[in-house]
Structure formats: C-alpha cells, structure tokens
C-alpha positions as CSV (number, residue, x, y, z in Angstrom):
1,X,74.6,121.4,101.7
2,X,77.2,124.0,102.3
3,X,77.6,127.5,100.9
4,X,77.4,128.2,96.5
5,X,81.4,128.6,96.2
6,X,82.1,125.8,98.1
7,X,83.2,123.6,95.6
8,X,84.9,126.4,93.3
9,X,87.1,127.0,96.7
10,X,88.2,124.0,97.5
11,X,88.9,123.3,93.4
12,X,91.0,126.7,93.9
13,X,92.8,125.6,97.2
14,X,93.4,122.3,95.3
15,X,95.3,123.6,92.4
16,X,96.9,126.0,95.5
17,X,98.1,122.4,96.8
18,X,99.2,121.3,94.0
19,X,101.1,124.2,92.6
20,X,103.3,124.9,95.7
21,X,103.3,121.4,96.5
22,X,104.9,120.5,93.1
23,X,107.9,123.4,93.1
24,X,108.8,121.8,96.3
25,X,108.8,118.3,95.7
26,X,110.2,118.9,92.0
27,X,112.9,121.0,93.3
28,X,114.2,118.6,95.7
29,X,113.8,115.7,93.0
30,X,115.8,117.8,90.8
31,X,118.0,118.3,93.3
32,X,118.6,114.6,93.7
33,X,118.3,113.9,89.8
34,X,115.2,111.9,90.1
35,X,112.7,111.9,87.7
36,X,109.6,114.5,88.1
37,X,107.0,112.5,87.5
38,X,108.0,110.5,90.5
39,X,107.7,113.7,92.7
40,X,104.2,114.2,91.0
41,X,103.3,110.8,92.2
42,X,104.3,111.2,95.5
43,X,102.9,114.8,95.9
44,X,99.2,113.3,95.1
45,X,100.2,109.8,97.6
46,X,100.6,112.4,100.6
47,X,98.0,115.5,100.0
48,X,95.2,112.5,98.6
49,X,92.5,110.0,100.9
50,X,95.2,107.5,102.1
51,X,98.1,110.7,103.1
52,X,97.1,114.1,105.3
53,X,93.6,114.0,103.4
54,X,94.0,117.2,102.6
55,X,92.2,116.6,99.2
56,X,90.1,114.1,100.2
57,X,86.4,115.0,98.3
58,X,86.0,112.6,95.4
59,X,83.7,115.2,93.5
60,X,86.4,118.3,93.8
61,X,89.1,115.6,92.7
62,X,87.3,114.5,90.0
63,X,86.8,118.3,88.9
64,X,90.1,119.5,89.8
65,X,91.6,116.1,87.4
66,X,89.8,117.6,84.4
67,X,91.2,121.1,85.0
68,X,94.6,119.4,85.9
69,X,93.9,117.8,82.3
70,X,93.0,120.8,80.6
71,X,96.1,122.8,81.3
72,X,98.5,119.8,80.5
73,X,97.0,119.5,77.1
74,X,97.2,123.5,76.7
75,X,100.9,123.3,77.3
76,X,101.4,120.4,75.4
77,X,99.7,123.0,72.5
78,X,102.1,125.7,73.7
79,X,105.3,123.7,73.3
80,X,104.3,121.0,70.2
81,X,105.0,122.1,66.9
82,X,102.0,121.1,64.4
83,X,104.4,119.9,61.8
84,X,105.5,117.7,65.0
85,X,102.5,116.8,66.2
86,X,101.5,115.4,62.3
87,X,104.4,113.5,63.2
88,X,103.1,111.7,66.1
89,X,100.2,111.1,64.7
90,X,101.0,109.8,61.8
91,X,103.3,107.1,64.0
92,X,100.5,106.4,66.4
93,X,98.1,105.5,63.1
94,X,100.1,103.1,61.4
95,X,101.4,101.1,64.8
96,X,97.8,101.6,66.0
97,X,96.7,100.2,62.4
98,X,99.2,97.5,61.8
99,X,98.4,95.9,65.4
100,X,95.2,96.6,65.3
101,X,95.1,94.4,62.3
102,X,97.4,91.5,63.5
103,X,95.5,91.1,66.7
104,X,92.6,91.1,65.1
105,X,94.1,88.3,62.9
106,X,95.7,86.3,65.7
107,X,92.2,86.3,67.5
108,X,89.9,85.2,64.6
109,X,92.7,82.4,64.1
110,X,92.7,81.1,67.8
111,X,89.0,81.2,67.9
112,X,88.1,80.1,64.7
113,X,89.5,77.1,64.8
114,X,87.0,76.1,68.2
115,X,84.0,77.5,66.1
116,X,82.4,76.1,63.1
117,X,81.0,79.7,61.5
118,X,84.1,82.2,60.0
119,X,81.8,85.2,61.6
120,X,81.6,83.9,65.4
121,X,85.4,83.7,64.9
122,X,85.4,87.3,64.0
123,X,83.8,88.9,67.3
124,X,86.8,87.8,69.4
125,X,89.2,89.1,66.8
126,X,88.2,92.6,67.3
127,X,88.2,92.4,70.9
128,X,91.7,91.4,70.7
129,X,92.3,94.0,68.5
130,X,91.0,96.2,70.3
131,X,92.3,95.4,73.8
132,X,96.0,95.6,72.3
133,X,95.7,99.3,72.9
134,X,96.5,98.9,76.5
135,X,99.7,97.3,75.8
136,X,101.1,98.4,72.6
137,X,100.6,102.1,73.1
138,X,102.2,102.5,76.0
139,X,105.1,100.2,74.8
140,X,105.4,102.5,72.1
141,X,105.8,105.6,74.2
142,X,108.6,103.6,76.8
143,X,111.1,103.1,73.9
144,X,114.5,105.2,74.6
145,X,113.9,108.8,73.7
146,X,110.3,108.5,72.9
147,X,109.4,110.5,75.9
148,X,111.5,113.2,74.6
149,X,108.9,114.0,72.2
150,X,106.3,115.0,74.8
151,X,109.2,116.7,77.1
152,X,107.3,119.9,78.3
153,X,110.7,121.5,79.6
C-alpha cells in the first residue's frame, strides 16, 4: 500500500515539477515571444504518462489538478477587481441568457415540426440550449482582447 505521506509527497514533488519546470519553459517562451500557455501545455506533454512519466499516478494528478485549480482561482481573486468581476458576469449572463434562449428556440422549431405534441418538441430545445455552452462561451472568450480581462500578469 505504501507509507501514510506517500501521496502528500508525490502531490509536493508534483507542484516541485511544475513550478521549476514552468520558470524554465516560460522563460524561454518569453524569450522567443511565444505565448505561455503554450509552454504550460508542453511542460504537462513532457513531465505527464505519454513524456518522461515523471507524473504518471492518475490519483496524485487528479489531486494535484484541484490544487493546481485552487491557486489559479486565488490569483485570479488577487488580481480581479470586484467591480470588474460584476463586469464579467454581468456579460457572461446576458450572452449565456440570450443563446440560451435562441437555441432553445431553434431546437423546439427543428423538432417540432417532426412531432405532433408542442411539449415532445420542447425536450430537445433545452438540450440545444444547453449544449451551446460548449461553443458559445468559449467563442466569447477568443474575441480580440477578451483574454486581456483574465491576464494574471
């Protein structure tokens, strides 16, 4: 089974790995003015299963992802304003509302006209409003300077 602390040392060497391992890699990405997230990418490629293994545990990934997720959210807190952040989510609720909507729309049109009762019409309508999510939101956040928002630099 292994020793108590095995997991908490391997989550600690982990976050070693990926601390050191990111200066490096973002340095040199700097360095050749290529974006960091590309760096982060490529850090996780080479230390993960399918690179040099050296985080290779599913559990302790799994763990170290929700501390990993933990301390981006904390510094997105450190560096977003709450007037800001009212912003954002004031934007996110009406695109999210106002798609939301038209999908939902659009689906209970295409499907009610191959069904004879209005509320078997309405079941795929939601589901279409719902699945939008996936494509709008992250269309949202690709437009030109939308990214800046979230910048942690």
């Amino acid at each position: 089974m292994g020793r108590p602390g095995m997991h908490s040392d391997a989550i600690t060497f982990n976050i070693f790995l990926i601390f050191t391992g990111a200066a490096i890699l973002a340095t040199l990405a700097l360095y050749a003015r290529q974006a960091l997230i590309v760096a982060y990418i490529v850090l996780g490629l080479a230390f993960g299963p399918w690179g040099l293994g050296l985080i290779a545990d599913p559990a302790v990934i799994r763990q170290t992802s929700a501390i990993g997720i933990m301390f981006l959210l904390f510094l997105l807190g450190l560096n977003l304003h709450p007037q800001k952040l009212w912003k954002l989510l004031q934007e996110a609720l009406v695109v999210t509302g106002v798609t939301s909507l038209l999908f939902a729309l659009l689906g209970a049109q295409l499907f009610g006209r191959h069904r004879s009762h209005p509320a078997a019409s309405r079941c795929p309508g939601l589901v279409c409003s719902d699945s939008h999510a996936t494509v709008v939101l992250p269309a949202h956040r690709d437009q030109p300077g939308a990214m800046s928002r979230y910048a942690l630099s």
